[in-house]
C-alpha positions as CSV (number, residue, x, y, z in Angstrom):
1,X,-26.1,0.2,16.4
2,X,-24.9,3.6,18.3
3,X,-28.1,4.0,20.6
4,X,-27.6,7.9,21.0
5,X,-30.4,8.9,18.5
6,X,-32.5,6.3,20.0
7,X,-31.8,7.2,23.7
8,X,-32.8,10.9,22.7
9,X,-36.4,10.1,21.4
10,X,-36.7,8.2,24.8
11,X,-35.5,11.4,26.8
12,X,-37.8,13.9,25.0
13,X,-40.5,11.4,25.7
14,X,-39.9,10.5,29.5
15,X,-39.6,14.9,29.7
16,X,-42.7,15.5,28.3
17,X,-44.9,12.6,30.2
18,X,-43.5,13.5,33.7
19,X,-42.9,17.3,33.7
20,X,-45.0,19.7,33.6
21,X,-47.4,21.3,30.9
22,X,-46.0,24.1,30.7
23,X,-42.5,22.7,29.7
24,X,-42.2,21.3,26.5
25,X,-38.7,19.1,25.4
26,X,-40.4,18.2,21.8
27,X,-37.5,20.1,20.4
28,X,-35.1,17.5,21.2
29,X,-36.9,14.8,18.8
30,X,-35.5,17.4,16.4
31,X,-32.1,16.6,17.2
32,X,-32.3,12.8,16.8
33,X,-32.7,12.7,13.0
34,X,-29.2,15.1,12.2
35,X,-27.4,12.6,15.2
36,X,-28.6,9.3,13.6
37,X,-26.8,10.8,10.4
38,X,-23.9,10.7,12.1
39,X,-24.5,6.4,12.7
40,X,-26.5,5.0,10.7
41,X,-27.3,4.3,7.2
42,X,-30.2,5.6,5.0
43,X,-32.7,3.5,6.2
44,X,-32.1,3.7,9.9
45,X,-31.8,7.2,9.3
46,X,-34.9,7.5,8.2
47,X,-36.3,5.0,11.1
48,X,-35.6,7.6,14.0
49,X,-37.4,10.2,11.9
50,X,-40.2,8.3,11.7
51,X,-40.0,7.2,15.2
52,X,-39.8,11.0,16.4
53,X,-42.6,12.1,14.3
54,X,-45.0,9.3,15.7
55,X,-43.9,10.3,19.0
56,X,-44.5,14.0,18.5
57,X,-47.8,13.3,17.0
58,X,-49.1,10.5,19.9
59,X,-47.7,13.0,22.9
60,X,-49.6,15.6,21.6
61,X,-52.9,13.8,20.9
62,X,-52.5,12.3,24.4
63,X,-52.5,16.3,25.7
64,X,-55.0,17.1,23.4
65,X,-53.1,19.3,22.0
66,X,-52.4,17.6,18.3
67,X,-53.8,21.0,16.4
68,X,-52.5,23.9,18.6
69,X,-50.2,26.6,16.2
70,X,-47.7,25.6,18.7
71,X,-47.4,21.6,17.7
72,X,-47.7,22.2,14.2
73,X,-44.5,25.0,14.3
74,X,-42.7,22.1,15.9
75,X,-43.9,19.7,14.0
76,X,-42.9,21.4,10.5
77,X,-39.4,22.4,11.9
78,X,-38.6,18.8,13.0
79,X,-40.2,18.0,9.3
80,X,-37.6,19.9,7.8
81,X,-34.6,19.6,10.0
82,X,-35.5,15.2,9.2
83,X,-35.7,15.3,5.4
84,X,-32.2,17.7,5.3
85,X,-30.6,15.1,7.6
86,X,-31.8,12.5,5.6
87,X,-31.0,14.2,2.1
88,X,-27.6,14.7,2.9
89,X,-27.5,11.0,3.8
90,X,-28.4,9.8,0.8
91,X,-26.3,11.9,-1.1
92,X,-23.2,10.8,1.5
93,X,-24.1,6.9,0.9
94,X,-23.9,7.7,-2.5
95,X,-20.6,9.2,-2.3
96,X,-19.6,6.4,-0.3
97,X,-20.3,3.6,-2.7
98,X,-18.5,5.9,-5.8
99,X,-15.3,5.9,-3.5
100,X,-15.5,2.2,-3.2
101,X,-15.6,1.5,-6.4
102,X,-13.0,4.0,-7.4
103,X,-10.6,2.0,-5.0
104,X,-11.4,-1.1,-5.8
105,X,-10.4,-0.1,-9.3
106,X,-7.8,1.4,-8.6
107,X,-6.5,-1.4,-6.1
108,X,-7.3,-3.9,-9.0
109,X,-4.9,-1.5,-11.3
110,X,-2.2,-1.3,-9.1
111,X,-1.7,-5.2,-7.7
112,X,-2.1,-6.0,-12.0
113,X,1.0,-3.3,-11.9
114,X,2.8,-5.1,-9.3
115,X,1.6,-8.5,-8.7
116,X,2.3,-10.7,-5.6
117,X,5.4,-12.4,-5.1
118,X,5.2,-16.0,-6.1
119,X,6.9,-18.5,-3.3
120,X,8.5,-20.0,-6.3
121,X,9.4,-19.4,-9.6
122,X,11.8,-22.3,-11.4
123,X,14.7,-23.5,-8.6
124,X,14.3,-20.1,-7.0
125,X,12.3,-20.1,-3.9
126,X,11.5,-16.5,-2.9
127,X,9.5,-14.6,0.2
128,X,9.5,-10.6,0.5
129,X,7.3,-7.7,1.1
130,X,6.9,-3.9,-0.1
131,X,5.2,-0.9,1.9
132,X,4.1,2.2,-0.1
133,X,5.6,5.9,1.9
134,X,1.3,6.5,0.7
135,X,-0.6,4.7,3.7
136,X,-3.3,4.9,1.0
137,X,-1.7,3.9,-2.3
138,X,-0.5,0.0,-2.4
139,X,2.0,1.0,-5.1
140,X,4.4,3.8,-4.9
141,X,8.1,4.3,-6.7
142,X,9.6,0.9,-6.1
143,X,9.3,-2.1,-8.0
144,X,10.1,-5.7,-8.6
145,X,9.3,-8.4,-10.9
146,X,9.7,-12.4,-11.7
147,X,10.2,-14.0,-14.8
148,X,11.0,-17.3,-16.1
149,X,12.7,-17.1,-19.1
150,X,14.8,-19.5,-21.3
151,X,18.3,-18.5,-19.6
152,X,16.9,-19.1,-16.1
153,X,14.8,-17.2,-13.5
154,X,15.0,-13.8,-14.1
155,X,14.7,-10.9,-11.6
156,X,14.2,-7.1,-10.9
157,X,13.9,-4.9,-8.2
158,X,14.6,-1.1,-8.7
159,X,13.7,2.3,-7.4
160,X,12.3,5.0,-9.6
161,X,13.1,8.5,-9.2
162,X,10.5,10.6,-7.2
163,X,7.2,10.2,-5.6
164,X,3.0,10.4,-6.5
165,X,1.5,9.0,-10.0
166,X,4.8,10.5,-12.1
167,X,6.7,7.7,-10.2
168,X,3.9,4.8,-10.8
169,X,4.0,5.7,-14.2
170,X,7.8,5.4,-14.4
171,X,7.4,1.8,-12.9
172,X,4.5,0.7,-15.2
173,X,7.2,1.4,-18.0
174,X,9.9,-0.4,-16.5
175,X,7.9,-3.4,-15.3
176,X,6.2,-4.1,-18.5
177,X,9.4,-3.8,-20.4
178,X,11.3,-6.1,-18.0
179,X,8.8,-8.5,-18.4
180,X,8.4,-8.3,-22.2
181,X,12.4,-8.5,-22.3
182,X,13.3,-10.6,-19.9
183,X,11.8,-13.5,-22.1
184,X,13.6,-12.5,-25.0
185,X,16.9,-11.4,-24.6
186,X,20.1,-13.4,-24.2
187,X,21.3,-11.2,-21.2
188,X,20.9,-9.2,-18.6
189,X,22.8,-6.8,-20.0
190,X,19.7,-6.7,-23.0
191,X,17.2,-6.4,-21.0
192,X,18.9,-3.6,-19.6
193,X,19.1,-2.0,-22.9
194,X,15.9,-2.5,-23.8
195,X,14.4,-0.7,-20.3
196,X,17.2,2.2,-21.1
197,X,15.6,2.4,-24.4
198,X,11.8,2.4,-22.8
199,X,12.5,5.0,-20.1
200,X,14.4,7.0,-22.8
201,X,10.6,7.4,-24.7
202,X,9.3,8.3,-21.6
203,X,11.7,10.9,-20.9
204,X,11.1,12.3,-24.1
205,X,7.4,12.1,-23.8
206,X,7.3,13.7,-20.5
207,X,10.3,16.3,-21.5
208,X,11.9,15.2,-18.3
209,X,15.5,14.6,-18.7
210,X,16.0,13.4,-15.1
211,X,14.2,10.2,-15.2
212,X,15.5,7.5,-13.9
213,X,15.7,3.8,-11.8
214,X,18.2,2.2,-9.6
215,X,17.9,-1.3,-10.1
216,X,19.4,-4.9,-9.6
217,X,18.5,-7.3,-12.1
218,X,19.6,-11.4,-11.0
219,X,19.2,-14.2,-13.3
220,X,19.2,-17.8,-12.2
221,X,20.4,-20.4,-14.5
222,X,18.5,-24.0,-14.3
223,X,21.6,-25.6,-14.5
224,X,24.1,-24.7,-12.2
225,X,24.1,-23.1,-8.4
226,X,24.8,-19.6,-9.5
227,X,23.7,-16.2,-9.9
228,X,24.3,-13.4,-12.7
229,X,23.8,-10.0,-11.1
230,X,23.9,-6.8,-12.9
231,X,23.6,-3.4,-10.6
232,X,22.4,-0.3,-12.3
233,X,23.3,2.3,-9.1
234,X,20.8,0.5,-6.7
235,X,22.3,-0.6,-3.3
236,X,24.1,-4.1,-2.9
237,X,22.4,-7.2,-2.8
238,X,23.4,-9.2,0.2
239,X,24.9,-12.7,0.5
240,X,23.7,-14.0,3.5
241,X,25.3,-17.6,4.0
242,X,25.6,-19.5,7.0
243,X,28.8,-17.9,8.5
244,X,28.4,-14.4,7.3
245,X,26.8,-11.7,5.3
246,X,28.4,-9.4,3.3
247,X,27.3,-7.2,-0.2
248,X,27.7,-8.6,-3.7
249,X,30.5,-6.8,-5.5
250,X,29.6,-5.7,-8.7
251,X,30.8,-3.0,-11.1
252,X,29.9,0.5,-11.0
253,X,26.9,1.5,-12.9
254,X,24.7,4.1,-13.5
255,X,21.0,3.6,-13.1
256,X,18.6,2.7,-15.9
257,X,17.5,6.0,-17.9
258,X,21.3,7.8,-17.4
259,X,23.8,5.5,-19.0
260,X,23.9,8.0,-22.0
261,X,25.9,10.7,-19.8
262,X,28.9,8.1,-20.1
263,X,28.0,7.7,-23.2
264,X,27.1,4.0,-23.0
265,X,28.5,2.7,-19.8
266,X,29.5,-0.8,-20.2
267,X,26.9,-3.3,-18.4
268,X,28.9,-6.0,-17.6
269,X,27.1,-8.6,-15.3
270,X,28.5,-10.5,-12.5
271,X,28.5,-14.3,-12.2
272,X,28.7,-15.2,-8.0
273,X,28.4,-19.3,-7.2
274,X,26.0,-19.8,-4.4
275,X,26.2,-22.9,-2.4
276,X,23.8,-24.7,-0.2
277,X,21.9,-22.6,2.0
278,X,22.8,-19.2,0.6
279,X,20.3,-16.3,0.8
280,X,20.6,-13.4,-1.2
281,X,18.5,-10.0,-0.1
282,X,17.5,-7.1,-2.6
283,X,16.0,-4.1,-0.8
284,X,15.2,-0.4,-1.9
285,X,17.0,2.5,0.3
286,X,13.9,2.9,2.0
287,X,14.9,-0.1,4.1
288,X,18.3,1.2,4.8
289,X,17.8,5.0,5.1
290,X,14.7,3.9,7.9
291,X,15.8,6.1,11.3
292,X,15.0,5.8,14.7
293,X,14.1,8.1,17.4
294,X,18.0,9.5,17.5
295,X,17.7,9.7,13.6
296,X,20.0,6.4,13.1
297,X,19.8,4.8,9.8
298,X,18.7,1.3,10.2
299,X,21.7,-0.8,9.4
300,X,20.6,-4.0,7.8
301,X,23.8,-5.6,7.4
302,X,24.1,-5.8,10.6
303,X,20.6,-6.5,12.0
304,X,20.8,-9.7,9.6
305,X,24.2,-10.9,10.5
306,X,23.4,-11.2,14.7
307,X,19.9,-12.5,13.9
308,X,20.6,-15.3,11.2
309,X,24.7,-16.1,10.8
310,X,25.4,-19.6,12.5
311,X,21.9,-20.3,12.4
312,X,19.7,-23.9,11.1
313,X,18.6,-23.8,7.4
314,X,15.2,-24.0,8.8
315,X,15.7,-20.8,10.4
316,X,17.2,-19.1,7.6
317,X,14.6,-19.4,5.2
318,X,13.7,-16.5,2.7
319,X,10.1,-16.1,4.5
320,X,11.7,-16.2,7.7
321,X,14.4,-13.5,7.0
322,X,11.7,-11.5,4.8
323,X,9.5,-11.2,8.4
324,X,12.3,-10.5,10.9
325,X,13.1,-7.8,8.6
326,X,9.4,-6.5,8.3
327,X,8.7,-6.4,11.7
328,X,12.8,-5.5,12.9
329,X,12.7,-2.2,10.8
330,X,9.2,-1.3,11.3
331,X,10.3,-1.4,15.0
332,X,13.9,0.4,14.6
333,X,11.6,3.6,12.7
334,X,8.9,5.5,14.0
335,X,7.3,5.2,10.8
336,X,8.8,4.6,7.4
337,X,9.4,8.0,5.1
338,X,9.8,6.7,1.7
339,X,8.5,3.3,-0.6
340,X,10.4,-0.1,0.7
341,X,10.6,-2.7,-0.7
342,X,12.6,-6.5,0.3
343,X,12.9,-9.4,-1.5
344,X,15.1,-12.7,-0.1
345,X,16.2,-15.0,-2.6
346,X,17.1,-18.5,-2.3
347,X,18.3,-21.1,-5.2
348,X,16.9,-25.0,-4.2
349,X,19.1,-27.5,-5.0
């Protein structure tokens, strides 16, 4: 416990037994009560009052002075000044407990939005993390999702235009339909569709015509060492194999929610073969668009080639990578400005 409040009743108390009469430091037990406020809980609160009241009351009956007009002005001022401190107390612990429970609601909400990445989800063994630009928010605008499906292991991670609860919002849409769709349809060209279709309600809804998400959407067959990739305007994934890293091509697309200005872009998905010991990384732009103190963009591609290319297995795993890059860009950048989000990829044998 802080021992201010407590070292302040002893001061007014050594005062008043070894100065003179004529000098009174009563007033200071006054100042305890307001102080343990500032420390202390209810209860303690409530403790030093007591404390300086007994005091107050035995110093004066020691002088002989326990009914003098004097005492009893004192008395009823540190009365008053003690049941304020101890009001507002109350009504702050009370406050307290109601902010708690509003976060811990609204942390439940928000990791059932986006839940934790599994370390494994069919052949695809996966590590990753995602930082919110909101220090206090554990969700912001980017997503990503898992799902086993018929066709394979089935993935998205996207980027949704704009910031705040507008943006959450925009995720909950997409990463409920992914998940909904990604069991059902035959491609990842449907699923797609079906988030297009989903963000185009929202739109509507919202009478926002500009609402949209970058994403990458990978599906991993069971039964051969590949990957299907389809890129809706979100930045490369990256092959990282043993000997090199460079970006997936893929064919120009526009992101989810703004196909219909092309008037139905095709969606035509990508089939890359991976072999052993192949990584792929999906990150959001708030990886890549990190600066450092000379307002350099972090360049990833780079970072990952001089730390991992002719490296063991061992050390190229997806948790390993995921971590360098954690901790690499949170060092590059004095602090990060927007959502970010990684996710390393790799297909067991």
């Amino acid at each position: 416990m802080a021992p201010l409040p407590w070292a302040l009743i002893a001061a007014s108390v050594t005062l008043e037994l070894t100065t003179p009469a004529a000098y009174s430091y009563l007033s200071l037990l006054s100042a305890a009560t307001p102080l343990a406020a500032l420390y202390y809980r209810t209860r303690w609160v409530v403790a030093v009052a007591a404390t300086g009241a007994l005091g107050m009351i035995a110093l004066q009956v020691d002088q002989g002075r326990a009914y003098s007009s004097h005492f009893l002005v004192d008395f009823a001022a540190n009365a008053l000044i003690a049941g304020v401190a101890i009001f507002f107390t109350v009504a702050a612990s009370r406050s307290s407990r109601r902010l708690e429970r509003v976060q811990a609601l609204a942390e439940a909400a928000q990791r059932a939005l986006l839940r934790p990445l599994p370390r494994r989800v069919g052949p695809v063994a996966l590590a990753g993390f995602y930082r919110a630009a909101d220090e206090e928010a554990l969700v912001g605008g980017d997503l990503y999702g898992v799902r086993q499906s018929r066709w394979g292991t089935r993935m998205i991670l996207g980027d949704v235009r704009g910031k705040g609860n507008g943006a959450v919002a925009t995720v909950a849409t997409a990463l409920a339909t992914f998940r909904e769709a990604a069991a059902v349809q035959a491609t990842l060209a449907g699923v797609a569709e079906r988030i297009e279709t989903a963000l185009a309600l929202d739109s509507a809804d919202s009478h926002d015509e500009e609402l949209f998400v970058t994403a990458v959407l990978m599906e991993f067959p069971a039964d051969e060492p590949v990957v299907r990739v389809l890129n809706r305007g979100h930045p490369p994934v990256l092959l990282l194999g043993p000997e090199d890293i460079r970006p997936l091509e893929v064919p120009f697309a526009l992101p989810l929610g703004l196909a219909s200005m092309l008037g139905g872009l095709p969606q035509g998905e990508v089939t890359h073969r991976l072999a052993e010991g192949d990584l792929l990384v999906a990150y959001s732009d708030g990886i890549t668009e990190a600066r450092d103190g000379q307002d350099d963009f972090y360049p990833l591609t780079g970072r990952l080639g001089t730390a991992f290319t002719g490296r063991s297995a061992e050390a190229r795993s997806p948790g390993r990578v995921a971590e360098f890059i954690e901790h690499d860009v949170s060092t590059w950048a004095e602090s990060l400005k927007d959502d970010a989000v990684v996710v390393v990829l790799e297909r067991m044998r």
